[in-house]
C-alpha positions as CSV (number, residue, x, y, z in Angstrom):
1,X,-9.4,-16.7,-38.7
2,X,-6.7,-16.6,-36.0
3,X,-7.0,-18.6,-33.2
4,X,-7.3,-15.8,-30.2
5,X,-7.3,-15.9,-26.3
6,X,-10.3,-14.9,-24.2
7,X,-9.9,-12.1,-22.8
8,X,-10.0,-12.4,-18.8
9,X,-12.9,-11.2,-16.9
10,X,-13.5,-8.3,-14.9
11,X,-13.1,-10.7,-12.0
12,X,-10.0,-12.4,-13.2
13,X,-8.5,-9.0,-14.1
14,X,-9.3,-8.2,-10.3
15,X,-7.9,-11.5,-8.6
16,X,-4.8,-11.2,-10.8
17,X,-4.1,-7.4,-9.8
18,X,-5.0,-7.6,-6.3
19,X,-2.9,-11.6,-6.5
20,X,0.4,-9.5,-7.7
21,X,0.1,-6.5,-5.3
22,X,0.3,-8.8,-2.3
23,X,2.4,-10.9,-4.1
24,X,4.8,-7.7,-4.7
25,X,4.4,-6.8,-1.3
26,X,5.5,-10.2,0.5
27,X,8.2,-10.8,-1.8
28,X,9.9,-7.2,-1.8
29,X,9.0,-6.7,2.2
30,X,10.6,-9.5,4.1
31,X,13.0,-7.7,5.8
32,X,10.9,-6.1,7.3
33,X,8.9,-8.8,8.5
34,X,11.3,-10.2,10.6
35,X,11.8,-7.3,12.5
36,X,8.5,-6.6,12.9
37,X,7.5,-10.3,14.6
38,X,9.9,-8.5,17.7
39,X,7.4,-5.8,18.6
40,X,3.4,-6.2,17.5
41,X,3.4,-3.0,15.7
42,X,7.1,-1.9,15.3
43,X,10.8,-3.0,16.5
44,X,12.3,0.2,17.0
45,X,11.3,3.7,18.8
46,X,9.0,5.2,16.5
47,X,11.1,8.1,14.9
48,X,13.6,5.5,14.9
49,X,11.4,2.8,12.7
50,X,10.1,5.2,10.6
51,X,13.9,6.9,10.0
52,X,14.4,2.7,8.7
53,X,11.3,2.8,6.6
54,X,12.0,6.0,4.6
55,X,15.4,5.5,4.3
56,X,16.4,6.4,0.7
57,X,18.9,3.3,0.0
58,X,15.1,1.4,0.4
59,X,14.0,2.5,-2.9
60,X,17.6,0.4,-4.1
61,X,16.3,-2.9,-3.0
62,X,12.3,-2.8,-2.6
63,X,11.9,-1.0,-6.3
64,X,9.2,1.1,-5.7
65,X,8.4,2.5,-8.6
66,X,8.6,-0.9,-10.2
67,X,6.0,-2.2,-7.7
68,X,3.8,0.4,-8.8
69,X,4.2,0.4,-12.6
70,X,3.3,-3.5,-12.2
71,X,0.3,-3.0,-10.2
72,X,-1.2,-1.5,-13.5
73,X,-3.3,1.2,-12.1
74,X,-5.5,4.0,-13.3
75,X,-6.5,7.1,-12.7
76,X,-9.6,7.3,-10.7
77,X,-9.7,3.8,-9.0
78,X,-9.3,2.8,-5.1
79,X,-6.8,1.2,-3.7
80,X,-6.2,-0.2,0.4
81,X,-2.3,0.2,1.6
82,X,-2.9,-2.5,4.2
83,X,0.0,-2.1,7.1
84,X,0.4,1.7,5.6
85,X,3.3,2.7,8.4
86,X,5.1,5.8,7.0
87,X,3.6,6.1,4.1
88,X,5.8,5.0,1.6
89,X,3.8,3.2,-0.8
90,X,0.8,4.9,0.1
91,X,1.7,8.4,-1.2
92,X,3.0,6.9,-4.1
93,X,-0.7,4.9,-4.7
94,X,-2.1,8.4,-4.1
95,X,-0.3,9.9,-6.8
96,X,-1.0,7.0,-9.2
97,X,-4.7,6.9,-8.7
98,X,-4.8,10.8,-8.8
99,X,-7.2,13.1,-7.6
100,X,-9.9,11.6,-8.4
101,X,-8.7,8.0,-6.8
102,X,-8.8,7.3,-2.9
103,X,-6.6,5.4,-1.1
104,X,-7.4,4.3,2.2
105,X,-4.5,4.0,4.4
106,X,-4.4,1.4,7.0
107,X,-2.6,0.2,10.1
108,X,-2.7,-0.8,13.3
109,X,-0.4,2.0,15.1
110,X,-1.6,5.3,15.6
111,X,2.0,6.6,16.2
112,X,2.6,5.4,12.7
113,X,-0.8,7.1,11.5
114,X,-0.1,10.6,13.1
115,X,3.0,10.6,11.0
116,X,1.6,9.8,7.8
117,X,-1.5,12.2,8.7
118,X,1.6,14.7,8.8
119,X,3.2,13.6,5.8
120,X,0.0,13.7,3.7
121,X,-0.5,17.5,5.0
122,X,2.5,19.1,4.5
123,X,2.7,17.2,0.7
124,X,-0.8,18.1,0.2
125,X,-2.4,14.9,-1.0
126,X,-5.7,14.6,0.0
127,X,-6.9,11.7,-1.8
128,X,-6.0,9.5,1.2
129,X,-8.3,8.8,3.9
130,X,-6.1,7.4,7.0
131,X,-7.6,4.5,9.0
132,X,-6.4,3.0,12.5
133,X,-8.3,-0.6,12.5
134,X,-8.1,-3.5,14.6
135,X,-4.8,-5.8,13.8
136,X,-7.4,-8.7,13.0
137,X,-9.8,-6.7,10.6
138,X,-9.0,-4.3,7.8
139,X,-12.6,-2.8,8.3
140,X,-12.5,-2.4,4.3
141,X,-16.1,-2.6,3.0
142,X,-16.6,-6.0,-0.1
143,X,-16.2,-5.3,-3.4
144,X,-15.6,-1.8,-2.6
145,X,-11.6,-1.8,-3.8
146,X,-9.9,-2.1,-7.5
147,X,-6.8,-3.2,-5.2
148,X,-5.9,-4.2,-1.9
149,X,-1.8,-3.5,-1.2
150,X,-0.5,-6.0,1.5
């Protein structure tokens, strides 16, 4: 008989998914970071910060579609994009968890929000519900995520 691993639990599979997507996230956004610590929600004027965020040469550095295929996710499940901004992961989360998925979208900055509300609209993807929460609380319900983006 071969010796085989365990196979992870549901929990471990979880942790580990949810681990790597923040991970992911700190690692491949920490240019941003710094210019963020200048203004509590954004350094820039807003069509100005957003022009920065959606800037096509991002994709060159910050590998979306990397990020994604490592997060490992399925049609149908939910996902948080915590600090959603402009959208950028989030549309791609929405696409990846499909139409029957949800991905709640959440920041801070209602500026921020309006656009993506905009964004979401004119792309038709309605599988995103946008939230404005407090900066100190997600307002995400327990257990209630496969995967929380950071």
């Amino acid at each position: 008989m071969k010796n085989e691993r365990p196979q992870p639990t549901v929990k471990k599979q979880q942790f580990r998914r949810i681990f790597i997507g923040v991970l992911l996230a700190l690692c491949l956004g920490s240019s941003v970071a710094s210019a963020a610590e200048q203004h509590p929600h954004h350094p820039l004027p807003l069509d100005q910060y957003i022009a920065l965020l959606e800037d096509p040469k991002r994709d060159e550095w910050q590998k979306p579609d990397a990020v994604i295929h490592a997060l490992n996710l399925k049609e149908g499940q939910v996902v948080a994009d915590i600090g959603a901004g402009s959208g950028y992961f989030t549309l791609r989360l929405a696409r990846t968890v499909g139409k029957k998925g949800q991905v709640f979208a959440v920041d801070v900055d209602e500026g921020m929000l309006s656009y993506l509300r905009e964004r979401l609209a004119k792309e038709k993807i309605q599988n995103v519900q946008v939230m404005q929460v407090p900066a100190h609380d997600p307002l995400l319900i327990d257990s209630s995520l496969d995967l929380a983006f950071i």
